[in-house]
C-alpha positions as CSV (number, residue, x, y, z in Angstrom):
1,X,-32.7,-145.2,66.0
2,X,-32.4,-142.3,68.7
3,X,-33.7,-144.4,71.3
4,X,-30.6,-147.0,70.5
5,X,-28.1,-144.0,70.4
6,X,-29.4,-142.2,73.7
7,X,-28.6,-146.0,75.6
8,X,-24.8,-145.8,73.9
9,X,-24.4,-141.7,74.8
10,X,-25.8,-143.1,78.4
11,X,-23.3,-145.9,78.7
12,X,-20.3,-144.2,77.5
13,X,-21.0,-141.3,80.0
14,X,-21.1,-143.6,83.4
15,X,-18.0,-144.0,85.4
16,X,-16.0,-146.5,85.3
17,X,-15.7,-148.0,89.5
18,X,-13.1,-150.6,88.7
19,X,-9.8,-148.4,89.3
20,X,-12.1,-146.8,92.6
21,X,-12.5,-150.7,93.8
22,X,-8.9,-151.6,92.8
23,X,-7.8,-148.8,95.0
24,X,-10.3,-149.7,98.0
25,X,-9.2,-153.7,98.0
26,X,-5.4,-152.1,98.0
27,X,-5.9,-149.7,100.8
28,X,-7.9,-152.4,102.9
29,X,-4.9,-155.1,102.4
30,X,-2.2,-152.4,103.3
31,X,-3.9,-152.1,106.5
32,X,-4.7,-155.5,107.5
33,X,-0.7,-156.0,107.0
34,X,0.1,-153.4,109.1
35,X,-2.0,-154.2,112.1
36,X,-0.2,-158.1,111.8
37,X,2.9,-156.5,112.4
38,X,2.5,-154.1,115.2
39,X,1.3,-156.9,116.8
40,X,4.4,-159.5,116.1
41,X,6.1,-158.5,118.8
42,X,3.7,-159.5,121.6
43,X,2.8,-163.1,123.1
44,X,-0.4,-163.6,125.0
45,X,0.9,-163.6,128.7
46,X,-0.9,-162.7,132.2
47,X,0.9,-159.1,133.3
48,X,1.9,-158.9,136.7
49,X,0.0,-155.9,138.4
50,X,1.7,-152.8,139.4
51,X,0.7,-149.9,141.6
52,X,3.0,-147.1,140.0
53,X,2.3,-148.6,136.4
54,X,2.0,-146.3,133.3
55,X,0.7,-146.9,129.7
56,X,3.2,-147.8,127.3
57,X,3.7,-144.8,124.4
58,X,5.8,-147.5,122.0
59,X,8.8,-146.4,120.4
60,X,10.0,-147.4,117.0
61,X,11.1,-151.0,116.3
62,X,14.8,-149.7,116.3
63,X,14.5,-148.1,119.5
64,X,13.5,-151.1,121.9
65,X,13.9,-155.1,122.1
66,X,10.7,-156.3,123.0
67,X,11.5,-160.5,124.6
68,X,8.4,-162.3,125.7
69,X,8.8,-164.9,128.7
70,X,6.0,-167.7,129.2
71,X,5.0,-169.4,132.7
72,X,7.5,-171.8,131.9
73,X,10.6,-169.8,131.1
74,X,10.5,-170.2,127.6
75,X,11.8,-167.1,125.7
76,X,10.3,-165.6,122.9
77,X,11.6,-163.2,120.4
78,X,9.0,-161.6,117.5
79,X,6.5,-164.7,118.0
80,X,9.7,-167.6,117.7
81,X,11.5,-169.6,120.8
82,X,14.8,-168.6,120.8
83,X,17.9,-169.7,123.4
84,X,19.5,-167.9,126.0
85,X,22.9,-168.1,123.7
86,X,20.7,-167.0,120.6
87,X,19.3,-163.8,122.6
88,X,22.9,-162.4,123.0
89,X,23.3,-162.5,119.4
90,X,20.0,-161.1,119.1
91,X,20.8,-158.2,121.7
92,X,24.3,-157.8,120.0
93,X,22.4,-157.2,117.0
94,X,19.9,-154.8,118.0
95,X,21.9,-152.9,119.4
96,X,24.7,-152.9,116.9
97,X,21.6,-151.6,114.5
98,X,20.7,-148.8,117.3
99,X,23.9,-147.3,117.5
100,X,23.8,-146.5,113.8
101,X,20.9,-145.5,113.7
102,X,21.8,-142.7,115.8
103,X,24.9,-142.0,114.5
104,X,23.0,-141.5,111.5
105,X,21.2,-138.6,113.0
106,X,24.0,-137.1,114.5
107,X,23.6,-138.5,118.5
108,X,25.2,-141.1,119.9
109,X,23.7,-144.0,120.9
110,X,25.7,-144.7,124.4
111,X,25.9,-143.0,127.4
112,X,28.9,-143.1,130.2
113,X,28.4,-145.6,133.1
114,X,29.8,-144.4,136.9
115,X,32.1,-146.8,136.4
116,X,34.0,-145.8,133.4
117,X,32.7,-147.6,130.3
118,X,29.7,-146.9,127.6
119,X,26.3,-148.3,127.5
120,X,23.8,-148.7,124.9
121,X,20.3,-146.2,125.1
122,X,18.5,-148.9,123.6
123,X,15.3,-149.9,125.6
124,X,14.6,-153.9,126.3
125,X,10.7,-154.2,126.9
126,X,10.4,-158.0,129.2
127,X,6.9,-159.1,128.7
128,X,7.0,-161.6,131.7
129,X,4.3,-163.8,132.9
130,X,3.0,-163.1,136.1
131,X,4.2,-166.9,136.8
132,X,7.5,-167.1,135.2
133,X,9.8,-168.2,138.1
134,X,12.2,-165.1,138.8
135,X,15.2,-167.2,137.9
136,X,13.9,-167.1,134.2
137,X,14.1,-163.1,134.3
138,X,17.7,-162.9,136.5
139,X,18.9,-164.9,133.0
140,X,17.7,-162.5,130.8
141,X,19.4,-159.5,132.3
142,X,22.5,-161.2,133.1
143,X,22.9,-161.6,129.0
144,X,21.7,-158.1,129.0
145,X,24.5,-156.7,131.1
146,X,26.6,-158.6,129.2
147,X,25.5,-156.7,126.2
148,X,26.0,-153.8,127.7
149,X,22.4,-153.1,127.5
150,X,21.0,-151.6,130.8
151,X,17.6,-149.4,130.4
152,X,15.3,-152.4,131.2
153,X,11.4,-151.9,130.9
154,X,8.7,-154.6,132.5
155,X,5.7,-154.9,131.2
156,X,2.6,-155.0,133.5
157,X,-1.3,-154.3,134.1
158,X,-2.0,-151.2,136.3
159,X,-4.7,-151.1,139.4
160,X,-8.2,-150.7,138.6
161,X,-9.0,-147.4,139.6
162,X,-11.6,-146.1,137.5
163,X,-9.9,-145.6,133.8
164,X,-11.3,-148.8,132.8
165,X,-15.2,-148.4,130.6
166,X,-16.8,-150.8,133.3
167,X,-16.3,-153.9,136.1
168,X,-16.7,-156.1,133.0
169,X,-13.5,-154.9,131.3
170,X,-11.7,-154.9,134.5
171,X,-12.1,-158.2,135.4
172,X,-11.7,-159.3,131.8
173,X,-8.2,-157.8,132.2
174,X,-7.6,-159.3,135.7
175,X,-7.0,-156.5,137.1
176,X,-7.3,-155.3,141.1
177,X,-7.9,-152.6,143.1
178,X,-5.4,-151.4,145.3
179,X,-7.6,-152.8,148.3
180,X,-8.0,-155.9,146.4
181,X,-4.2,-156.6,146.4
182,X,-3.6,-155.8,149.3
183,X,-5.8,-157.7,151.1
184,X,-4.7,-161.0,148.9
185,X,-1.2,-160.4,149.4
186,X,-1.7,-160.4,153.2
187,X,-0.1,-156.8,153.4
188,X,3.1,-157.3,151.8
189,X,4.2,-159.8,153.8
């Protein structure tokens, strides 16, 4: 009989891992969720190179429009084709939200122009194919001036120039020395 009660004192005494694995599974979907929507934003494109160019810090969703614009003009807004007459709405929108935001914590959300009127603070980030015909761009911040939206960031790929781990990565990237571009853009010309 002790034998049989020593197994039942042993059982009773074990921890229970259920709630520690309920908790883990939780945790692991939280994260896989969040790293989907950083990335909800951003379209698979080929970045222009840029001499001068320098990383991107992010800013919060309300702070900055980020549009994506293919090889072939099409417009895209958080991962869906949208018009040029749909992306004033959507501009309209964001920065309607912006200016409320701020107002919220006690700034304003415009600043004076040299010409006399107001203009929004909010960022627009254009993710632009290296391709896209310029045309495609002139578009977009035609509608933005409309908007009264004028802090306009382009996205691109920086030289190599050592910060990459290895050549691997840097082609991988498509990226160029400074030498490199030059000699393929026949000086500037």
């Amino acid at each position: 009989m002790s034998a049989a009660r020593d197994m039942q004192d042993d059982e009773r005494a074990g921890m229970d891992m259920t709630p520690m694995i309920d908790v883990v599974f939780n945790l692991l979907i939280f994260f896989m969720l969040i790293s989907d929507l950083n990335q909800k934003d951003l379209v698979e494109l080929t970045l222009p190179v840029a001499y001068m160019a320098e990383e991107d810090k992010g800013q919060e969703e309300d702070d900055r429009v980020i549009l994506n614009v293919d090889k072939y003009g099409q417009l895209m807004w958080k991962q869906k084709n949208v018009s040029l007459e749909e992306l004033g709405t959507i501009l309209s929108t964001a920065r309607d939200r912006y200016e409320i935001k701020m107002r919220q914590q006690g700034k304003t959300g415009l600043e004076p122009l040299p010409s006399g009127g107001m203009a929004s603070k909010l960022y627009v980030l254009l993710r632009a194919d290296k391709d896209t015909p310029w045309q495609h761009v002139q578009w977009l911040m035609t509608i933005m001036a409309e908007q009264k939206l004028y802090k306009l960031q382009f996205a691109t790929k920086k030289f190599r120039d050592g910060t990459y781990k290895d050549e691997a990565e840097a082609r991988a990237l498509d990226a160029l020395t400074q030498k490199e571009f030059i000699a393929t853009s026949k000086g500037g010309q």
